[in-house]
NUPAPA-750212 format. One record per residue: residue in one letter; x, y, z of N, C-alpha, C in turn. Coordinates in steps of 0.05 Angstrom, whole numbers. Atoms other than C-alpha are relative to their C-alpha. Layout:
N
+------+--------+--------+--------+--------+--------+--------+--------+--------+--------+
! type !    n_x !    n_y !    n_z !   ca_x !   ca_y !   ca_z !    c_x !    c_y !    c_z !
+------+--------+--------+--------+--------+--------+--------+--------+--------+--------+
!    a !      X !      Y !      Z !      X !      Y !      Z !      X !      Y !      Z !
...
+------+--------+--------+--------+--------+--------+--------+--------+--------+--------+
//
This chain:
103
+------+--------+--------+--------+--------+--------+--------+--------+--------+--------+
! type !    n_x !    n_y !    n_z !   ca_x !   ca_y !   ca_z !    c_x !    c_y !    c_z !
+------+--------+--------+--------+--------+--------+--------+--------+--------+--------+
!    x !     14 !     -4 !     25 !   -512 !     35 !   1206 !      7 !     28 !    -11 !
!    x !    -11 !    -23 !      9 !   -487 !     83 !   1156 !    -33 !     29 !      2 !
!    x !     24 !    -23 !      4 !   -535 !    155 !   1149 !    -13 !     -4 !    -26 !
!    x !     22 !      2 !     14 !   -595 !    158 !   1105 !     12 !     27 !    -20 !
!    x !    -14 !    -27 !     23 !   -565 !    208 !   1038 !    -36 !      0 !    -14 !
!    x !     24 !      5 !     20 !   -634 !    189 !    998 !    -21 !     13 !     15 !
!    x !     29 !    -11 !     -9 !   -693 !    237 !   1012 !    -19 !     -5 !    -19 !
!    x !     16 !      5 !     18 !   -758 !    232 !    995 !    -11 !     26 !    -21 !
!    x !      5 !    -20 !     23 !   -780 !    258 !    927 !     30 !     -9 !    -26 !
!    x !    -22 !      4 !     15 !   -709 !    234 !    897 !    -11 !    -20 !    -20 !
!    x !      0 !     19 !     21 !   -702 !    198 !    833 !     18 !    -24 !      4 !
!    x !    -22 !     16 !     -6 !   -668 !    129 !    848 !      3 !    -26 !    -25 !
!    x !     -7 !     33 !     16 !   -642 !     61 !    808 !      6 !    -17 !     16 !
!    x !     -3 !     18 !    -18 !   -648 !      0 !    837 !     22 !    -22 !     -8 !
!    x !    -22 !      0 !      9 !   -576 !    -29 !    834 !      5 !    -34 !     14 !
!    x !      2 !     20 !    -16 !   -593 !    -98 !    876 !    -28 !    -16 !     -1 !
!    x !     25 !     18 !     -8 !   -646 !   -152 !    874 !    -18 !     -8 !    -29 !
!    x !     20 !     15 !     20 !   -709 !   -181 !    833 !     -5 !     37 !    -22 !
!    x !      8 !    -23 !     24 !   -721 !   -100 !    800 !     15 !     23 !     -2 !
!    x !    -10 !    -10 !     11 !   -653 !    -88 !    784 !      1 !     18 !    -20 !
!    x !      0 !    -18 !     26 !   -649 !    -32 !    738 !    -20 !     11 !     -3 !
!    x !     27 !    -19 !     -3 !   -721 !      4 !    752 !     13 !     21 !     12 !
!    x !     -3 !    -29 !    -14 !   -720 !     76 !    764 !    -26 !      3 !     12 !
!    x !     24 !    -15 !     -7 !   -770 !    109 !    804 !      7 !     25 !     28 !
!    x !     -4 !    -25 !    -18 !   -782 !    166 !    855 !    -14 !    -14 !     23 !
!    x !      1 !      7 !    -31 !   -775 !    158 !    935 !    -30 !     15 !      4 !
!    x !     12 !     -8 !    -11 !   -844 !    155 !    964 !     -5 !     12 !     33 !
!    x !     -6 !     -5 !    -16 !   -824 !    155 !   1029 !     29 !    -15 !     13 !
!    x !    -24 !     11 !     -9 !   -760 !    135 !   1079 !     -4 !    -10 !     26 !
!    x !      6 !      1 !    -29 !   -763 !     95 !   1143 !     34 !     -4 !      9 !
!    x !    -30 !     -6 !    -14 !   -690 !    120 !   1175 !      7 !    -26 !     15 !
!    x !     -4 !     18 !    -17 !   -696 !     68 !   1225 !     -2 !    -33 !     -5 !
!    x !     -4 !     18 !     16 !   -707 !     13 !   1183 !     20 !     -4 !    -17 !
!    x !    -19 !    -14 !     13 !   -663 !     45 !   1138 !     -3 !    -19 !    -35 !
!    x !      9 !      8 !     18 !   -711 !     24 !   1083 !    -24 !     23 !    -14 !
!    x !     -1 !    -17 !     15 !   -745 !     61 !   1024 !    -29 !    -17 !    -17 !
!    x !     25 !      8 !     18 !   -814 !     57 !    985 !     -2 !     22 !    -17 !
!    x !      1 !    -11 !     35 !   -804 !     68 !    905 !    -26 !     -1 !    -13 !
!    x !     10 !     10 !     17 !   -851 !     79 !    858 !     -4 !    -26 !    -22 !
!    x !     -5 !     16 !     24 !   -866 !     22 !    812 !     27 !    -19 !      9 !
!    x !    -26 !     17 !    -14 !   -813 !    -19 !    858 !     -7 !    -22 !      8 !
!    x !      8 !     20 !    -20 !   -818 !    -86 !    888 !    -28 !      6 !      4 !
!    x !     26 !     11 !      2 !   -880 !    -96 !    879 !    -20 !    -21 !     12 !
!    x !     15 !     33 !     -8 !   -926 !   -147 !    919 !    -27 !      7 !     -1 !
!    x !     25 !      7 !     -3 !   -998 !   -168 !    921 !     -9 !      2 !     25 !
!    x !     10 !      6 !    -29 !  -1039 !   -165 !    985 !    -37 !     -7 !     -5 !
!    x !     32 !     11 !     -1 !  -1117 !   -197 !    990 !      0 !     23 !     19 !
!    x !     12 !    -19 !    -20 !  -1165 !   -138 !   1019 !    -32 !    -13 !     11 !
!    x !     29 !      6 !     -6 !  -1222 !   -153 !   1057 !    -26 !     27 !     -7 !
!    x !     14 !    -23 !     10 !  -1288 !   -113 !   1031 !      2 !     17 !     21 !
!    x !     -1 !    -21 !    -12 !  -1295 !    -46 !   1065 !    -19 !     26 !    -11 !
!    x !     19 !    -13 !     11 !  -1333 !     14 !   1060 !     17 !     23 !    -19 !
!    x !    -17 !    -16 !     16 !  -1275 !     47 !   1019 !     11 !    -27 !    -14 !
!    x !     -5 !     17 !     23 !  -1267 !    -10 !    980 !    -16 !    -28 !     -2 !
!    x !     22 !     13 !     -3 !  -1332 !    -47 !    979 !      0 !    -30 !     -8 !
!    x !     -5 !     31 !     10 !  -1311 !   -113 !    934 !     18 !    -13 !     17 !
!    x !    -28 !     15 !     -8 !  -1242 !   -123 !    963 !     18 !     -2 !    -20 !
!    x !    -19 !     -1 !     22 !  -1196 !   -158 !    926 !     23 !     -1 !     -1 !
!    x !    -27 !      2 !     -4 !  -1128 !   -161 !    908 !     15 !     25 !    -10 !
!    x !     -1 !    -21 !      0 !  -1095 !   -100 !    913 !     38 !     -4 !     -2 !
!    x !    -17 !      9 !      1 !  -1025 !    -94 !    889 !     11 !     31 !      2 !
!    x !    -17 !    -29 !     -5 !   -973 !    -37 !    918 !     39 !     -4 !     10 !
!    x !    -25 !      4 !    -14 !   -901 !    -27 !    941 !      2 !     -8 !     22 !
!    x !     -6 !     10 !    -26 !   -861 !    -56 !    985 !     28 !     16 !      4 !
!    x !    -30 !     -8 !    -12 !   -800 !    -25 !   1027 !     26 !    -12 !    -17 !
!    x !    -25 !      9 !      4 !   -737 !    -42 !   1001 !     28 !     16 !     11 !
!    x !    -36 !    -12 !     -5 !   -658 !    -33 !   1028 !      2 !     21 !     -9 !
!    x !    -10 !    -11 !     15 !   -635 !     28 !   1017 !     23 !     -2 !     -2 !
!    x !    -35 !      9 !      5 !   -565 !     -2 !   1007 !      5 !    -14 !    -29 !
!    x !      4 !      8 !     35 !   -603 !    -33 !    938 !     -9 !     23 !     -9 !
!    x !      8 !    -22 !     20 !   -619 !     37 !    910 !     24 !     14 !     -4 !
!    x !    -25 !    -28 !      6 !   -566 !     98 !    878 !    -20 !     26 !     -5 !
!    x !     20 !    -20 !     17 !   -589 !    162 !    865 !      6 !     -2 !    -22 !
!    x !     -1 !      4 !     26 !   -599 !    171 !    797 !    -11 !     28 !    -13 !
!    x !    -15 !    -24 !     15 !   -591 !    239 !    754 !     15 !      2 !    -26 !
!    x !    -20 !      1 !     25 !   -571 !    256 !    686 !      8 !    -28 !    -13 !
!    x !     -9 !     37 !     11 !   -578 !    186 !    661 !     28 !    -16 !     12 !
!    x !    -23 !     12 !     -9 !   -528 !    175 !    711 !      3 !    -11 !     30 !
!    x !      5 !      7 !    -25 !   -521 !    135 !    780 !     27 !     19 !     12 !
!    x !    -25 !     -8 !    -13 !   -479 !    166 !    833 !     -4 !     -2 !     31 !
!    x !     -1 !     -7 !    -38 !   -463 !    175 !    905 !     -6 !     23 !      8 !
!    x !      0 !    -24 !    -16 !   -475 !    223 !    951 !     15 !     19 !     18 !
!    x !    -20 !     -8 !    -27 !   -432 !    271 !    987 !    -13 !     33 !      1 !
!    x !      6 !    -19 !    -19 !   -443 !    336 !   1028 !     20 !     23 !    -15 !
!    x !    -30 !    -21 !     10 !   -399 !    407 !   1013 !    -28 !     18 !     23 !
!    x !     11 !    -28 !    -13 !   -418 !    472 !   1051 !      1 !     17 !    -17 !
!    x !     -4 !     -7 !     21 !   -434 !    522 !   1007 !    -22 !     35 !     10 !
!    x !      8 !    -25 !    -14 !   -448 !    604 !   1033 !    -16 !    -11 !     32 !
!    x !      7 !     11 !    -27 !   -455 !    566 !   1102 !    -21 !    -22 !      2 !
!    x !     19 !     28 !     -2 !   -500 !    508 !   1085 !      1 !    -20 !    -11 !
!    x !     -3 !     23 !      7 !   -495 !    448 !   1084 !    -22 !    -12 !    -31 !
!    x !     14 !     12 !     18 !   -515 !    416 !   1017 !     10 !    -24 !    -19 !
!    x !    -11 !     27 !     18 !   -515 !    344 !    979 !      2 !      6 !    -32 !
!    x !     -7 !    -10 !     42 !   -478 !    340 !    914 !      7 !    -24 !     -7 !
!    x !     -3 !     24 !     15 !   -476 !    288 !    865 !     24 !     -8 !     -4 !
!    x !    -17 !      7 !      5 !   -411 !    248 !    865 !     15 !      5 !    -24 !
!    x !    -10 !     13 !     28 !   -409 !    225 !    796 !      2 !     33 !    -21 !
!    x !    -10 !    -28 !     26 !   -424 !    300 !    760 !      3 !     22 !     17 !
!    x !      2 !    -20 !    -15 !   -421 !    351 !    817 !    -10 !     18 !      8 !
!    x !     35 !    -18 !     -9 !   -481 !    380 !    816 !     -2 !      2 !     27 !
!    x !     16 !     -2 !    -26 !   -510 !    402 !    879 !    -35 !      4 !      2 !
!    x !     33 !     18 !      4 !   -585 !    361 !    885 !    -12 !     21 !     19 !
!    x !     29 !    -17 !    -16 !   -619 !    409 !    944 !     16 !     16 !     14 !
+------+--------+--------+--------+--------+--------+--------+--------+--------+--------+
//
């Protein structure tokens, strides 16, 4: 399995599946899954049983994981890849497509 480039906090496009073409920002990353929970992404429903933090219940609708092999980063109204450079001795990711360096 290739390495995880997408941290959380990034802006991504989803470039694969039912919510092709949504942007949103990485809530979190599970490496080992080597899957990714977007804002406003894949979307599903779940039934809650009442509780004392959520007393009615109900249907409660939140993200779901998705591939990160269906997301790009996304920047400058623009998708791109990710690659690495060293740069005064540290390692840092830079945007393919315009050359920026993201962190």
């Amino acid at each position: 399995m290739s390495a995880v480039r997408i941290k959380k906090g990034d802006t991504v496009k989803v470039i694969a599946g039912k919510d092709k073409g949504a942007t949103g920002k990485v809530k979190s990353i599970n490496a080992k899954k080597h899957t990714a929970v977007v804002e406003g992404v894949n979307m599903m429903t779940k039934s809650a049983k009442p509780s004392q933090a959520n007393p009615n219940g109900g249907i409660i609708h939140q993200e779901a994981p998705i591939d990160i092999s269906n997301l790009m980063y996304f920047a400058d109204d623009k998708v791109s890849r990710i690659g690495y450079q060293f740069q005064d001795g540290k390692k840092v990711r830079v945007a393919k497509a315009t050359g920026k360096v993201i962190d």
